[in-house]
Steps between C-alpha positions, in 0.01 A plus 500: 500500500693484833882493547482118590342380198660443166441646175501307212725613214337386138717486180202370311293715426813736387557266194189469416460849441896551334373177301171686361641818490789342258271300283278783462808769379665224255095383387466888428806523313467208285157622440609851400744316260247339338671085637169337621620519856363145615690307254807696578490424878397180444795436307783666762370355755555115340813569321665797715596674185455912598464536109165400521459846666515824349801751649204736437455733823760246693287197506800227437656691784193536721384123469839355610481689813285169590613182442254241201385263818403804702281654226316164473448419831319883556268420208416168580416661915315734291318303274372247769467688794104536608477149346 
């Protein structure tokens, strides 16, 4: 890429990846807990309660870091991308 030309700067794909990598800690914890993890995300992420999630190796901590819209969005990109 030459000096003249412009790079483009991508936020995207960062929250994607924070997004899985968050679902995929608290899914693990929940899992570990022995909370059938899809119900429990399923239900913070229509009612915003954290106590649907387990404090269990920081989850309730680690899932707030993103906001309820922003985890849905990344799995619905996920789930129909390639479509």
């Amino acid at each position: 890429m030459g000096i003249n030309e412009t790079m483009k700067f991508s936020v995207e794909n960062d929250k994607a990846s924070q997004a899985e990598e968050i679902l995929v800690t608290v899914f693990k914890a929940l899992n570990e807990k022995g909370y059938n993890p899809i119900n429990q995300l399923v239900g913070y992420i229509l009612s915003g309660d954290p106590t649907y999630i387990t404090n269990h190796k920081n989850a309730r901590s680690i899932i707030r870091k993103l906001e309820r819209d922003e985890l849905l969005e990344e799995m619905v990109k996920y789930y129909i991308k390639d479509k």
